[in-house]
C-alpha positions as CSV (number, residue, x, y, z in Angstrom):
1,X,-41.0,10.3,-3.5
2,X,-40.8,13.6,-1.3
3,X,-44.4,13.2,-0.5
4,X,-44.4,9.3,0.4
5,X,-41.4,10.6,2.7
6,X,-43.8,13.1,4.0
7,X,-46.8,10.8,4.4
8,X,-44.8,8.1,6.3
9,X,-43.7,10.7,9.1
10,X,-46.8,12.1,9.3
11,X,-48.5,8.9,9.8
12,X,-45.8,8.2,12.3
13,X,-45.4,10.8,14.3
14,X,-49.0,12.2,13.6
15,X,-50.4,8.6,14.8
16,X,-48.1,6.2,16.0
17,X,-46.0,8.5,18.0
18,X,-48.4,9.9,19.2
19,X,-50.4,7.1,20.8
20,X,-47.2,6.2,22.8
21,X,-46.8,6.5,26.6
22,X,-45.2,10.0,27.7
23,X,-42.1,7.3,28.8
24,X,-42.1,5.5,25.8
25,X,-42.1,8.6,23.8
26,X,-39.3,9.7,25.5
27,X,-37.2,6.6,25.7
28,X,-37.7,6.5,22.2
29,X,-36.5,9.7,21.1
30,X,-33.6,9.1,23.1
31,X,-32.8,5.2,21.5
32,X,-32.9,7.2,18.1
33,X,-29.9,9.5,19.2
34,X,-27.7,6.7,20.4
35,X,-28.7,4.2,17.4
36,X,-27.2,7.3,15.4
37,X,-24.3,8.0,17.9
38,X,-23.4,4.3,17.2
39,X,-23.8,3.9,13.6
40,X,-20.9,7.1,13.5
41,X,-18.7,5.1,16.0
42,X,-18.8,1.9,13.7
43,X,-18.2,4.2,10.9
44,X,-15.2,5.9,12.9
45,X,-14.3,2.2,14.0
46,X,-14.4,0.9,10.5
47,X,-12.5,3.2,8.8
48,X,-9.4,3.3,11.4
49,X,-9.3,-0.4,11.0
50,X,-9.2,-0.3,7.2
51,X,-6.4,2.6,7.2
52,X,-4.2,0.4,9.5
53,X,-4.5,-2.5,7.3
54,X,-3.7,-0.1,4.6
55,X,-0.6,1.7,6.6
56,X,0.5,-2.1,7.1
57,X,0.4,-2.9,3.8
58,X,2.1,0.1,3.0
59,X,4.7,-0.3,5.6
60,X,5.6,-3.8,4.1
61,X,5.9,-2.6,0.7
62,X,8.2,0.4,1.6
63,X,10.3,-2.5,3.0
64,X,10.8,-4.4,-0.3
65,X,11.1,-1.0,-1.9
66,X,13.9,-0.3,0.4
67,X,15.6,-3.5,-0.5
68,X,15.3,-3.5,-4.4
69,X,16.4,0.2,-4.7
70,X,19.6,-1.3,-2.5
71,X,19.5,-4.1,-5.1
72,X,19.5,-2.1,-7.9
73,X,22.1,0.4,-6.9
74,X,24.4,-3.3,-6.4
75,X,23.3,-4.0,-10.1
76,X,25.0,-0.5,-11.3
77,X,27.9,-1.1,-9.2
78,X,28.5,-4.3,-11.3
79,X,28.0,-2.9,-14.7
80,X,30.6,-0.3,-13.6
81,X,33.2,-2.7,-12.4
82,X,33.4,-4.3,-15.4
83,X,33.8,-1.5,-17.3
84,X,36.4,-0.7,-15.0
85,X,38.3,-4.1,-15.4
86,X,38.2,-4.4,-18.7
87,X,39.8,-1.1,-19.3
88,X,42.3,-1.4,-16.5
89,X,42.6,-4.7,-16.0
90,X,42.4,-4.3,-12.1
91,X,41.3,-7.1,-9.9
92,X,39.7,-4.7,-7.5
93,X,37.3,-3.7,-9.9
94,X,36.0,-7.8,-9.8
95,X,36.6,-8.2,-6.0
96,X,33.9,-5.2,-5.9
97,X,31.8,-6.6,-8.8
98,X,31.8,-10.4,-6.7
99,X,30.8,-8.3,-3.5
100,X,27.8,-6.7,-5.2
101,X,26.6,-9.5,-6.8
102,X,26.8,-11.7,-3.4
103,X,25.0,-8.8,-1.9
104,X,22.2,-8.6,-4.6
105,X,21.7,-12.8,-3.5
106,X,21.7,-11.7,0.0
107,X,18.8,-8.6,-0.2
108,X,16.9,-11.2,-2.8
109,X,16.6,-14.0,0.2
110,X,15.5,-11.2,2.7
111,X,13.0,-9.5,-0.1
112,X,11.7,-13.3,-0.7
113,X,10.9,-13.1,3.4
114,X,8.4,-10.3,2.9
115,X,6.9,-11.5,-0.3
116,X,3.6,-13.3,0.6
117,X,2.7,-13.2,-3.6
118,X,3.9,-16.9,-4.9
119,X,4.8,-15.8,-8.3
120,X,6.6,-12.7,-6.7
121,X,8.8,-15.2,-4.7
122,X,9.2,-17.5,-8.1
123,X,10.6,-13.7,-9.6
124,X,12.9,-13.7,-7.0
125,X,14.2,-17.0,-6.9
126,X,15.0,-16.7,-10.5
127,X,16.4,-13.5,-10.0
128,X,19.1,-15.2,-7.4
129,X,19.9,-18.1,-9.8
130,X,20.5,-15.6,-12.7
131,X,22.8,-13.9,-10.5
132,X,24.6,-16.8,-9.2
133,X,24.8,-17.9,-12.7
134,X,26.6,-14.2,-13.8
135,X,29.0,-14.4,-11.1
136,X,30.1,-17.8,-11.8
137,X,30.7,-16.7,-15.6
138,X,32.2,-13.5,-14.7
139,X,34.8,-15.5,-12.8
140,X,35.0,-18.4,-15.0
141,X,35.0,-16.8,-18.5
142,X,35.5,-12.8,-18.3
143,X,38.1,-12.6,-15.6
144,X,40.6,-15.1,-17.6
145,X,39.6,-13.4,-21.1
146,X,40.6,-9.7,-19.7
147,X,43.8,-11.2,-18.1
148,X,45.0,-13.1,-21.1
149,X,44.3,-9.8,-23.3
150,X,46.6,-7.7,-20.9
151,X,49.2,-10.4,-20.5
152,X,49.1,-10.3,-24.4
153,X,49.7,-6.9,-24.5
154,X,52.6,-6.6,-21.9
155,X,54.1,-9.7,-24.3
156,X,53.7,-7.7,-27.1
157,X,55.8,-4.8,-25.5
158,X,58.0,-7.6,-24.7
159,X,58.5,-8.6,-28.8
160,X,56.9,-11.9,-27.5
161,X,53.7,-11.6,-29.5
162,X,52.2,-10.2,-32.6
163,X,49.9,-7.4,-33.0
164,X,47.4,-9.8,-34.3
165,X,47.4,-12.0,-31.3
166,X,47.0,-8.6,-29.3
167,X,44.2,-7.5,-31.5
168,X,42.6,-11.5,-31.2
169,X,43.2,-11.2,-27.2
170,X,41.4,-7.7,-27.3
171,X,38.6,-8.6,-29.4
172,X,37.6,-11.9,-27.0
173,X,37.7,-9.6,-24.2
174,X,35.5,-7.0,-25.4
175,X,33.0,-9.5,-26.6
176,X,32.7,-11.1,-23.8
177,X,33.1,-7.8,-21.8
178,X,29.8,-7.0,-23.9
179,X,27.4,-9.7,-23.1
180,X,28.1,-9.7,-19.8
181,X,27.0,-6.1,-19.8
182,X,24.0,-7.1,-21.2
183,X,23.5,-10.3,-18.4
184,X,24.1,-7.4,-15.8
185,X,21.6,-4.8,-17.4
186,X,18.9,-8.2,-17.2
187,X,19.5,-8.3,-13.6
188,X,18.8,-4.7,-13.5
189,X,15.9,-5.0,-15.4
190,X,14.5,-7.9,-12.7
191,X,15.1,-5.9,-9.9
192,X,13.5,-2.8,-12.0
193,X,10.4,-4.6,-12.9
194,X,10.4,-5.7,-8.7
195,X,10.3,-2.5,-7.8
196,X,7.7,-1.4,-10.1
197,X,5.5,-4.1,-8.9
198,X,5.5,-2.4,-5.9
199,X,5.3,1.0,-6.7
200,X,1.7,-0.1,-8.2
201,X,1.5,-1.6,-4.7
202,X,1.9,1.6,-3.0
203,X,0.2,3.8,-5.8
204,X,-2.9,1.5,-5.5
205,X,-2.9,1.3,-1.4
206,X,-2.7,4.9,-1.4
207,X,-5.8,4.9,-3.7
208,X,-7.7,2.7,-1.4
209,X,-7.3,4.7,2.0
210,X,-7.8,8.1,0.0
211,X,-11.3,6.0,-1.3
212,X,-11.8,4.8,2.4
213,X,-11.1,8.4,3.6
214,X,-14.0,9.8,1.1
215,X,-16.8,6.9,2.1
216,X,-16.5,7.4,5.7
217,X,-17.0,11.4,5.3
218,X,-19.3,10.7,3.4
219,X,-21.2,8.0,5.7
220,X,-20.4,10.2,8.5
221,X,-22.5,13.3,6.5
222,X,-24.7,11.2,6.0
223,X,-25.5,9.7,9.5
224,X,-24.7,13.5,11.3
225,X,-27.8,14.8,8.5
226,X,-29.7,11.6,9.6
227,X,-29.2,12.5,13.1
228,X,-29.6,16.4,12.7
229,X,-33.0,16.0,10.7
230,X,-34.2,13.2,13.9
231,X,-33.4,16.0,16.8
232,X,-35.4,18.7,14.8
233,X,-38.2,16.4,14.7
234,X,-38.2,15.1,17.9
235,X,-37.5,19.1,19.3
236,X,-41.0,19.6,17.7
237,X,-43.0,16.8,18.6
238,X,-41.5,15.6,21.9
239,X,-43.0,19.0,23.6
240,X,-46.3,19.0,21.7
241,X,-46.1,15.1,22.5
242,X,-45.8,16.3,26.6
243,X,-47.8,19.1,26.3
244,X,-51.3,17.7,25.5
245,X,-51.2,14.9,28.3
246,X,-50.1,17.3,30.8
247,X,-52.6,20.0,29.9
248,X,-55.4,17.5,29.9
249,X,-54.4,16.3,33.1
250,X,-54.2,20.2,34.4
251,X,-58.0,20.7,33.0
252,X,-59.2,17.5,34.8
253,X,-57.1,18.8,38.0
254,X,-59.0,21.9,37.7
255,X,-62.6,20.7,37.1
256,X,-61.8,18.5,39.8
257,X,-61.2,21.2,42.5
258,X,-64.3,22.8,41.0
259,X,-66.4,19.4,42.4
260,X,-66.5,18.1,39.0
261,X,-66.1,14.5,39.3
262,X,-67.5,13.4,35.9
């Protein structure tokens, strides 16, 4: 292979090359550098476009990242308030669950904005019924449950009613207390497996521009060896290239002021 290499630029510079015009020779030589010049620009050019597509990407994602990390914290703040409610019986404690939960809805309709992905914006859709749905149930089946089990046992300190209707009261409460934890640990696992979607988002961008990073040094090497191993060679035959039409011209000039005219 190395001496097919070898024959090709002797026969080139060796025959080809050499027949050229002293202009052409030159012009040539010169074409080479800049057709090397401009392959590293496009190179350059290339791999700045491709790392702004990436940044953007990146930027975007980062976004909904933003966004379900805010969504997720919401989900935590509900599991708490029910905890919360059920053992104190506050109203506070589901005046802050209802505000997370509206605020979840909210952050899902601004993540569904920067979702491009259909079946990402399906995930999200379904995401915002489920937690419509959980709010609706929390207000409609926990809230009374956890009342009636606290006005049961302020009855009971009243000699109104028996332990076992306290004990009935308390048991409906916690049951239901329980399955809506587990509703609000499924929202939390939604937003969870969001986020994660675009962590692999991010994890693979960042992949990409380190991989675009590495081909353009290496296409750069590549073309700066290129161009390196052309100005050697044209160094070295560029000069012998001038040298032997301008001494043949000097050796005519000379036999000519000697009154040879042959």
């Amino acid at each position: 292979m190395i001496s097919r290499i070898q024959y090709i630029c002797k026969l080139f510079f060796g025959g080809v090359f050499m027949q050229m015009r002293i202009g052409t020779k030159i012009g040539a030589g010169f074409a080479a550098m800049l057709v090397m010049v401009g392959l590293m620009a496009a190179i350059a050019l290339y791999s700045l476009q491709a790392a702004q597509n990436q940044m953007e990407v990146l930027h975007e994602t980062n976004r909904r990242l933003v966004l379900e990390m805010k969504m997720d914290s919401e989900a935590g703040n509900i599991l708490s308030c029910i905890r919360g409610f059920v053992a104190f019986g506050d109203d506070n404690y589901i005046h802050l669950a209802e505000g997370s939960a509206a605020n979840i809805a909210k952050m899902a309709d601004d993540l569904k904005k920067l979702l491009e992905d259909e079946k990402a914006r399906e995930n999200v859709d379904s995401l915002v019924k489920e937690v419509i749905d959980y709010k609706m149930k929390m207000t409609g089946q926990l809230v009374p449950a956890v009342k009636e089990y606290y006005a049961a046992t302020r009855a009971q300190r009243d000699a109104v009613n028996t332990a076992e209707t306290v004990e009935s009261k308390r048991i409906q409460a916690i049951s239901l207390a329980i399955t809506f934890n587990s509703e609000a640990q499924s929202v939390k696992r939604n937003i969870l497996n969001l986020a994660e979607a675009d962590e692999r988002i991010v994890a693979e961008t960042v992949e990409a521009l380190s991989a675009a990073a590495r081909q353009a040094i290496l296409f750069a090497g590549l073309v700066g060896a290129a161009a390196l191993v052309i100005g050697i060679l044209l160094s070295i035959v560029l000069p012998r290239a001038l040298r032997r039409p301008l001494k043949n011209l000097a050796e005519g000039a000379a036999l000519y002021s000697q009154g040879d005219l042959t």
